[in-house]
C-alpha positions in Angstrom: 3.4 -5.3 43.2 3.5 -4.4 39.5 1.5 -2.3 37.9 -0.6 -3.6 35.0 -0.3 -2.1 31.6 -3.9 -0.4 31.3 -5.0 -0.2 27.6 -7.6 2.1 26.0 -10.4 0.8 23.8 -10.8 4.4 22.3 -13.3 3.8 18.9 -16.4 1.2 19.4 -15.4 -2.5 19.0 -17.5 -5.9 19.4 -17.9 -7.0 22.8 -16.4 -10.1 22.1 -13.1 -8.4 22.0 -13.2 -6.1 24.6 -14.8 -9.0 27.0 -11.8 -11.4 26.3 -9.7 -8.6 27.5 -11.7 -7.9 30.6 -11.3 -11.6 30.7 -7.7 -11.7 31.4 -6.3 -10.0 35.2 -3.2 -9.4 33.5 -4.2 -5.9 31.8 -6.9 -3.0 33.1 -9.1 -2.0 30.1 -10.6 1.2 29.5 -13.4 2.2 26.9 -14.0 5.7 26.3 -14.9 6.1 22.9 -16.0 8.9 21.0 -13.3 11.0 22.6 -12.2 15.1 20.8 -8.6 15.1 20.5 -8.3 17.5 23.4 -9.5 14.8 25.8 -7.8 12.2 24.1 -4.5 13.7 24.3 -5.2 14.4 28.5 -5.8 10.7 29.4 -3.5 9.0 26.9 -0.6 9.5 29.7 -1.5 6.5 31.5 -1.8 4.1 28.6 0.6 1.9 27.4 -1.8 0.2 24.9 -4.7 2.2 22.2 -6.9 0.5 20.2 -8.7 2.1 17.4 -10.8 1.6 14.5 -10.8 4.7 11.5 -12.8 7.0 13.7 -9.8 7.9 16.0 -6.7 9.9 14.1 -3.8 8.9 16.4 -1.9 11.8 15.1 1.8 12.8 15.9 0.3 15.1 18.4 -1.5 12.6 20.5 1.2 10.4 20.2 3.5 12.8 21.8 1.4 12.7 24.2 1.4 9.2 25.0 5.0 9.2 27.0 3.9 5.5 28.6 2.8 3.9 25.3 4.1 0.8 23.9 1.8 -0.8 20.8 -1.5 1.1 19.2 -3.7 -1.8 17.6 -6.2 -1.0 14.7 -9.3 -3.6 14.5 -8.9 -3.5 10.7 -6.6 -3.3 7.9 -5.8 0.2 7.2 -3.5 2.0 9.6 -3.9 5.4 7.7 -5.4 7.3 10.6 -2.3 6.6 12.5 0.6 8.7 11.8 2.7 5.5 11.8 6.1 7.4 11.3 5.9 8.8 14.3 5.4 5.7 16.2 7.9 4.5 14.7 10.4 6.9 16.1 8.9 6.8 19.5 9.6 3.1 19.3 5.3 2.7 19.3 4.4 -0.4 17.8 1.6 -0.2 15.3 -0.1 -3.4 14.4 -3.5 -3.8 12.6 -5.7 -7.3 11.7 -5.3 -7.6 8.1 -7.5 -10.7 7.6 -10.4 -10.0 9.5 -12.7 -8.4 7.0 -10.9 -9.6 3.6 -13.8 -11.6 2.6 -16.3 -9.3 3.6 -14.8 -6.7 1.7 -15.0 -9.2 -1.6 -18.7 -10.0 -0.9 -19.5 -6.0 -0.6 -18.1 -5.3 -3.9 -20.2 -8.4 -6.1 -22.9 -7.1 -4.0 -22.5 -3.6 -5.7 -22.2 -5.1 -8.9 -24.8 -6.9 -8.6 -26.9 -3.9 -7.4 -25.7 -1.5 -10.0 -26.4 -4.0 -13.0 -29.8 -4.4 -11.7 -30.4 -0.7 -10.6 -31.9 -2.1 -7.4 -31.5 0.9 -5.1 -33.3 3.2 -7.8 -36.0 0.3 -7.9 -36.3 0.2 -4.3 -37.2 4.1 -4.0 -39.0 4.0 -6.7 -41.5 1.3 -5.1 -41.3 3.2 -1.3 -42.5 6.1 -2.8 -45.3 4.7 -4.4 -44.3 4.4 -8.4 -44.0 0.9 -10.2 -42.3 1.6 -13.6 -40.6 -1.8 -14.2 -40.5 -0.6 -17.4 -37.5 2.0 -16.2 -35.2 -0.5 -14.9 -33.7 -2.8 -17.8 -30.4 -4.3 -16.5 -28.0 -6.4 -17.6 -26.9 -9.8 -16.7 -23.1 -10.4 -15.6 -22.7 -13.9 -16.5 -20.1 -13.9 -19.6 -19.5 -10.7 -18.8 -15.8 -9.8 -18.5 -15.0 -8.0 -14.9 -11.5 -5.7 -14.7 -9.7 -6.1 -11.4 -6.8 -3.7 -10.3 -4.8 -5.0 -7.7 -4.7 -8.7 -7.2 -3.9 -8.9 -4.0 -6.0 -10.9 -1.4 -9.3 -9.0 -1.4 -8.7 -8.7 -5.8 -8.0 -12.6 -5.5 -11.2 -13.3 -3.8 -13.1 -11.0 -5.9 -12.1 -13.0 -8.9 -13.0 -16.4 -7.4 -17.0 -15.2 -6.6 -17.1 -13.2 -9.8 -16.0 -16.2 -11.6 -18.2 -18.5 -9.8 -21.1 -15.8 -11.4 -20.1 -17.2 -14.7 -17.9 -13.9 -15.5 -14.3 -13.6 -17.1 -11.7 -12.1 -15.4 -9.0 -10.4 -16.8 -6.8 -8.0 -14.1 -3.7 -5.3 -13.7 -0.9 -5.5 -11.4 2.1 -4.8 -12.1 4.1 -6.8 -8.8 2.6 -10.4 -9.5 3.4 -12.8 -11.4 1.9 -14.2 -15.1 2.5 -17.8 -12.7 0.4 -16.5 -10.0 -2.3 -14.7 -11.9 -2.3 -17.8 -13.8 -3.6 -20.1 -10.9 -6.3 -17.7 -10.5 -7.6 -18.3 -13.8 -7.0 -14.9 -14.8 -5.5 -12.6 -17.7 -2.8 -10.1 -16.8 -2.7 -7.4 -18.8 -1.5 -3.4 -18.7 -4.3 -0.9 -17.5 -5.0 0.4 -20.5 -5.8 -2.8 -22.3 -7.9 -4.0 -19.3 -9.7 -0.2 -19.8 -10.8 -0.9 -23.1 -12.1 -5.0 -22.3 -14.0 -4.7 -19.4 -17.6 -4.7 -18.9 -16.6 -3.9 -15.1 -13.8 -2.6 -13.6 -13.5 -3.0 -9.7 -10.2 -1.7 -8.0 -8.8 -3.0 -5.0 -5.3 -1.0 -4.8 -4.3 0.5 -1.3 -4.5 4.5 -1.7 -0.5 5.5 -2.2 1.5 8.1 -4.3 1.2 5.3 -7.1 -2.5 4.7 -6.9 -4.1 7.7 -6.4 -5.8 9.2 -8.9 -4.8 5.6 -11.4 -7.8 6.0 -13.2 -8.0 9.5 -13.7 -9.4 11.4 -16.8 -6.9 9.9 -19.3 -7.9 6.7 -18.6 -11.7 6.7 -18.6 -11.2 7.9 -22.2 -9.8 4.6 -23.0 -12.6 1.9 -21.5 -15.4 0.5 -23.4 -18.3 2.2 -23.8 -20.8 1.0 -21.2 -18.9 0.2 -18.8 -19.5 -0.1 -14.8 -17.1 0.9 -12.6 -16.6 -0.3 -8.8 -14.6 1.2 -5.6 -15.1 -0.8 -2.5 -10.9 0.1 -1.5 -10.0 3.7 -1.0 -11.8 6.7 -2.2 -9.6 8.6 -4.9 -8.0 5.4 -6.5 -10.6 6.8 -8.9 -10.4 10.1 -9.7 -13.7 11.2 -8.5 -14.2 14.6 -11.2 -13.0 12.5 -14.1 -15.4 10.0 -13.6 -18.4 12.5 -12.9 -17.5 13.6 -16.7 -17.2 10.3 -17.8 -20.8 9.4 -15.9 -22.6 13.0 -17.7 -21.3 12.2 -21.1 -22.3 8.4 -21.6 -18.9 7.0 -21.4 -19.3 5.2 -18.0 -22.7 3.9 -17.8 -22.9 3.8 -14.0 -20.9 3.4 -10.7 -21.0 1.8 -7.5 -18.9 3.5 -4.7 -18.2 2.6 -1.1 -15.7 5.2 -0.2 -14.8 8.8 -1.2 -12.1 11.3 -1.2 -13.5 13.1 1.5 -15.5 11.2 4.1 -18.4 11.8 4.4 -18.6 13.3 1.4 -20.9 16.4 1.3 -24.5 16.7 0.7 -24.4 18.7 -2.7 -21.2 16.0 -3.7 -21.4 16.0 -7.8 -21.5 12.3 -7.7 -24.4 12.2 -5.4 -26.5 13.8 -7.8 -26.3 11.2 -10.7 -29.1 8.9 -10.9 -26.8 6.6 -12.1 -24.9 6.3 -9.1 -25.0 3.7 -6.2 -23.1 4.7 -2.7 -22.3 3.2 0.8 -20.8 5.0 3.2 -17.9 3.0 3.4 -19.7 -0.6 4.8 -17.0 -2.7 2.6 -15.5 -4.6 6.5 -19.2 -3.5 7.7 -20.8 -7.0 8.8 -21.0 -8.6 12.4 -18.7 -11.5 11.6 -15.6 -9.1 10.0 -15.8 -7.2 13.4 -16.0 -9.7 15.5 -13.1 -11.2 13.7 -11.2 -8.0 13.8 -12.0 -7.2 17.6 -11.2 -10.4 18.7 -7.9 -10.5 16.4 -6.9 -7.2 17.8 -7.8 -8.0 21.5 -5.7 -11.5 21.5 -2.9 -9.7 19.8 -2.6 -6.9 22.4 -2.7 -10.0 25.2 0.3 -11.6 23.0 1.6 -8.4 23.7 1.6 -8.0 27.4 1.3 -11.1 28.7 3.7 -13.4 26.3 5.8 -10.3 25.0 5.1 -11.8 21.3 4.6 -9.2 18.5 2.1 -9.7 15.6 0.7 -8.4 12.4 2.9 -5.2 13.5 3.4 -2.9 10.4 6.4 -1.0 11.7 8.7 -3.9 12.7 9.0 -7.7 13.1 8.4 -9.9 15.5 11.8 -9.6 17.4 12.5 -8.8 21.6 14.0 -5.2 22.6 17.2 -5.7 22.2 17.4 -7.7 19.0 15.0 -4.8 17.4 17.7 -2.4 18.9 20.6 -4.3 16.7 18.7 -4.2 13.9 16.8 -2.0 13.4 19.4 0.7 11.5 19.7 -2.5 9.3 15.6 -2.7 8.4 15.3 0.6 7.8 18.2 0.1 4.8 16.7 -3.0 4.0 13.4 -1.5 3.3 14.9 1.3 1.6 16.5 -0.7 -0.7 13.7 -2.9 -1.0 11.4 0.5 -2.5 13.6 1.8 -4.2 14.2 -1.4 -6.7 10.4 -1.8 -7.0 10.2 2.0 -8.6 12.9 1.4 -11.0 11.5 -2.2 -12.9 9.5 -2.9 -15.2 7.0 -6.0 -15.6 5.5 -8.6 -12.8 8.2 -9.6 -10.5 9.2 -13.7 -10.5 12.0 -13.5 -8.1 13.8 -11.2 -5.1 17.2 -12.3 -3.6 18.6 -10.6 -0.5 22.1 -11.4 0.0 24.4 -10.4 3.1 27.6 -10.2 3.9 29.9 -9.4 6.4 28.7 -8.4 9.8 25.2 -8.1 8.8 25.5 -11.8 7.8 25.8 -12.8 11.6 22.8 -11.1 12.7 18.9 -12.5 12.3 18.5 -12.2 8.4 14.8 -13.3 8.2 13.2 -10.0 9.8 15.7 -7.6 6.4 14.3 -10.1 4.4 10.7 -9.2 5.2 11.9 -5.8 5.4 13.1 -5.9 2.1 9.8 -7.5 0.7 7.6 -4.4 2.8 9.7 -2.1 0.6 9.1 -4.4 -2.6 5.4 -5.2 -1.9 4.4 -2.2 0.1 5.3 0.1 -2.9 1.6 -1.6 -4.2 -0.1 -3.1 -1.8 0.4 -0.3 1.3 -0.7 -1.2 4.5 -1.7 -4.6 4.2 2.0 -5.8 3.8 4.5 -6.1 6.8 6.9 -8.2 8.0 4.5 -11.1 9.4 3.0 -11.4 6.2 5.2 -10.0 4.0 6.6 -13.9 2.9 3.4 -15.4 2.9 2.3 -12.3 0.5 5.1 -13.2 -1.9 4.6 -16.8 -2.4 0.8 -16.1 -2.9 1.8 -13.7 -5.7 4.4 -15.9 -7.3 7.8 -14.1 -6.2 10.2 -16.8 -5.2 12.6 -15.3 -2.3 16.5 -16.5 -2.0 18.4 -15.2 1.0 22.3 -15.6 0.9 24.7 -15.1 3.7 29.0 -14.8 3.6 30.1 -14.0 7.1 33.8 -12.5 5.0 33.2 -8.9 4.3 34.1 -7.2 0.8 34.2 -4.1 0.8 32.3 -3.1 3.4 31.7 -4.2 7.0 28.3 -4.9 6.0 26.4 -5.2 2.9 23.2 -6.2 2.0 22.6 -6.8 -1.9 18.9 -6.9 -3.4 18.2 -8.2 -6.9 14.9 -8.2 -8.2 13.9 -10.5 -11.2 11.0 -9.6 -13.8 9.7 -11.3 -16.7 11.8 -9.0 -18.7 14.7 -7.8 -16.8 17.3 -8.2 -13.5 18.1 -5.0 -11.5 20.6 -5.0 -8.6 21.3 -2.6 -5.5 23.6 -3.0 -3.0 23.5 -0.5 0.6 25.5 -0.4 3.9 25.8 1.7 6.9 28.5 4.5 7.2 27.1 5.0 10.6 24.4 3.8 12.5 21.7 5.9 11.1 23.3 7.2 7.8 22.4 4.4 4.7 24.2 4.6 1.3 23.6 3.3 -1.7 27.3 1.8 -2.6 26.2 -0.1 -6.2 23.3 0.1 -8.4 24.0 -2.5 -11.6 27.3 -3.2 -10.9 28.2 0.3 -10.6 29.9 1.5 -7.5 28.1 5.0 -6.5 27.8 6.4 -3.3 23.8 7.9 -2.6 21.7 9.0 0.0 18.6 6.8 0.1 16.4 9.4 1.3 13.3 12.0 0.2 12.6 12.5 -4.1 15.4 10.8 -6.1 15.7 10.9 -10.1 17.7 8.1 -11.1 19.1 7.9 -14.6 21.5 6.2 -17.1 23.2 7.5 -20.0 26.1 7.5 -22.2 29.3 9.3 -20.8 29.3 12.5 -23.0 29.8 16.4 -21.9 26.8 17.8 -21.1 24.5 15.8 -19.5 24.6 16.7 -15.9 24.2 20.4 -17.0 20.8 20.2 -19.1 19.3 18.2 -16.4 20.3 20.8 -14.0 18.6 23.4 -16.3 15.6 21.6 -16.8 15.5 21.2 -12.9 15.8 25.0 -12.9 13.5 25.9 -14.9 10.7 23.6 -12.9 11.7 25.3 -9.8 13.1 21.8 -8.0 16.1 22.1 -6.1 18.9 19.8 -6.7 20.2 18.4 -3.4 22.7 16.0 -3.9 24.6 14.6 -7.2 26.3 11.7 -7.4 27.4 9.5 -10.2 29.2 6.0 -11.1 30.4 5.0 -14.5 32.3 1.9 -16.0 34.9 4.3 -17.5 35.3 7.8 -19.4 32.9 7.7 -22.4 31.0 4.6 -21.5 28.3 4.6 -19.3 27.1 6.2 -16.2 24.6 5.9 -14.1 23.3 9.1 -11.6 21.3 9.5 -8.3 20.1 13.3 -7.9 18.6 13.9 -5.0 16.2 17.0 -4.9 14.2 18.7 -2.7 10.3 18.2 -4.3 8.5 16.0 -6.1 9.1 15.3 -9.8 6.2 16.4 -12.0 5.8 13.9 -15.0 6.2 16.5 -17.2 9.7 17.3 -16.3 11.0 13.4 -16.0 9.8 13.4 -19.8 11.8 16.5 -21.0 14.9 14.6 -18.8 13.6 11.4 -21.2 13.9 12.9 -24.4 17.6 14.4 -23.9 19.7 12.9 -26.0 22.3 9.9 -25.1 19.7 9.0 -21.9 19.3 5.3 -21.3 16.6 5.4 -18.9 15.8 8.0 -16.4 13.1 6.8 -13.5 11.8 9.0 -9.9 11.6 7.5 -6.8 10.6 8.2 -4.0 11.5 7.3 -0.4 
């Protein structure tokens, strides 16, 4: 007789879930929440599912641990109390419910603009403890009021549609949609820095990565219009929180509504937690009974698809494919993301169009799963964890990005090659990678330009005019900021024209030394990214 896969319920879910799983006599369920990591670790042996919410961390320890587990499955959208990288290598599927809570999510924040415009939770206390002051609680009306969203992605999109349906204007910033896209919305697109010194309101609904965190930081709150309200129902951090303490003490931001911090919970003597003119949550933006019982339903019938039908979904570590086609290609995914991010860092302007083209042996195999891999690199550069490769082509169309795939079965150069060109309203960038083995990706062309690079760690990529000297400033300014220079390599049209270089290093790139690289003389362009 076999054994059935028993799955853990480790972090509190609605019933409904849990009882659709009892339901079904092809799995043995579990619930133990509330679990240390010590304990955790002991019983996750026996498991070859997990299900979590945020309060479980499902680190690279625990999943170590887990020698007989085959999918972890977060009721929610955000995996990042997963160490999903090391799931990954363990051959762990991660998969989370991206759509569950989205509109929730978009009510939470209107109804902290609302609350904040009308100081209602001041009011409230005020009233409790026995004082009526009406007097002390002038607000503001939002109708004709213009509202700043950063990040239009799904939750952004839906934020735009009530606040618009409040009589506001809507003006937004994100850099990977398209002027098309936004446009069906019935909303401006416009840089940060313009939408900073428009909006009444400024809501942000950016996933936290490298990109986003800290995007409105103190430079930026010197730009927006005196007055104004700002909102974070996404990720604590998105907005620097010291910057916009000053920016709350001095006058410049009139008040703030926050659902999530840094730090969570934050602590008791928290600067922001002392300012009168700050509302707070503690982090209730997917916090209603029909979100979680979308989400632990969602999550429950996904781990059945699982198990019982062998069908993958929502996973955010690789597509929906059987063992053994994953096996074939997954040495090509992992390229065809890489390439993917790194052609996002390296643009400039909303992208209109992405086409993938293969050829060679790579041309045989299943393109549509390095497709969406290729669109996870592109879109998860932005929109983080609520990309992957089920919805990575539904994400594109929404945002306006038309997607071409192209296939030749004859090889060029290479055995295999996969070729990704990115369109923007302003310019066309091309990379082409292979495999030299079947874990070590190259870069082979960037622009036409046949190079040979390591996609891999902190990269400064750069063009410039062929002349002596170049190669050695860089490496002195490296030097002198401490970075250590890894790998070099170069591809140029001919002596004296132009070149274009991939320097690998071995730490981040602080802004300040990509701008001394900048203002060398007979630089093109010079751009960091990170992989």
């Amino acid at each position: 007789m076999l054994t059935k896969p028993k799955i853990l319920i480790a972090d509190k879910i609605a019933s409904s879930g849990i009882d659709i799983l009892q339901r079904h006599d092809a799995v043995d369920i579990s619930v133990q929440t509330g679990l240390k990591p010590d304990s955790l670790r002991d019983v996750l042996p026996s498991y070859a599912g997990l299900i979590v919410r945020s309060a479980t961390k499902v680190t690279a320890e625990l999943i170590d641990a887990a020698t007989s587990m085959q999918i972890i499955g977060r009721a929610g959208i955000g995996v990042d109390n997963i160490d999903v990288d090391a799931a990954t290598r363990r051959g762990i599927i991660v998969m989370n419910t991206p759509e569950g809570n989205m509109n929730t999510a978009a009510e939470h924040t209107i109804s902290m603009l609302l609350a904040l415009s009308r100081a209602i939770p001041q009011a409230s206390a005020e009233v409790k403890a026995g004082v009526w002051e009406r007097h002390k609680f002038l607000g503001v009306e939002v109708v004709n009021k213009t509202l700043g969203v950063v990040g239009l992605g799904r939750i952004g999109g839906l934020v735009v549609r009530k606040a618009q349906g409040l009589g506001m204007q809507t003006i937004a910033y994100d850099p990977y949609i398209s002027h098309e896209a936004a446009q069906k919305l019935g909303v401006e697109l416009m840089p940060l820095a313009d939408l900073l010194r428009q909006a009444d309101y400024v809501t942000v609904h950016t996933p936290k990565t490298a990109e986003t965190r800290a995007l409105i930081g103190h430079d930026e709150l010197k730009l927006v219009k005196p007055g104004v309200q700002m909102i974070n129902c996404a990720r604590g951090g998105i907005i620097d929180e010291e910057a916009l303490y000053d920016a709350l003490v001095n006058g410049t931001v009139a008040g703030a509504a926050l659902d999530v911090f840094e730090q969570e919970p934050p602590s008791a003597d928290h600067p922001l937690l002392q300012l009168n003119n700050v509302i707070c949550t503690p982090h209730l933006g997917a916090q209603t009974g029909e979100a979680q019982e979308r989400v632990a339903i969602g999550v429950a019938e996904q781990m059945l698809d699982y198990f019982v039908h062998g069908q993958i979904k929502n996973a955010v570590n690789m597509p929906n494919l059987d063992a053994d086609s994953y096996h074939a290609l997954q040495p090509y995914l992992a390229l065809a993301a890489k390439l993917g991010a790194f052609q996002v860092q390296r643009i400039e302007g909303g992208i209109t169009d992405v086409t993938v083209s293969y050829s060679g042996e790579v041309a045989g195999l299943g393109v549509k799963p390095m497709t969406a891999a290729v669109l996870c690199g592109v879109l998860g550069h932005f929109l983080g964890q609520q990309v992957n490769y089920v919805n990575a082509q539904v994400l594109a169309r929404e945002r306006g990005i038309r997607v071409v795939e192209r296939q030749q079965q004859d090889p060029e150069d290479y055995a295999s090659l996969i070729e990704v060109e990115i369109g923007t309203e302003s310019q066309r960038a091309t990379v082409a990678g292979t495999l030299f083995g079947r874990d070590d990706a190259r870069i082979v062309s960037i622009d036409n330009f046949a190079i040979e690079a390591v996609p891999e760690g902190h990269m400064l990529l750069f063009s410039n005019q062929d002349t002596p000297g170049v190669i050695g400033r860089i490496g002195t300014i490296f030097g002198n900021a401490g970075i250590n220079i890894a790998g070099f390599r170069l591809g140029r049209t001919a002596p004296h024209g132009t070149a274009v270089c991939v320097v690998n290093v071995d730490s981040a790139i602080p802004p300040e030394v990509l701008e001394a690289i900048r203002n060398m003389p007979n630089l093109i362009y010079a751009k960091t990214v990170n992989l």
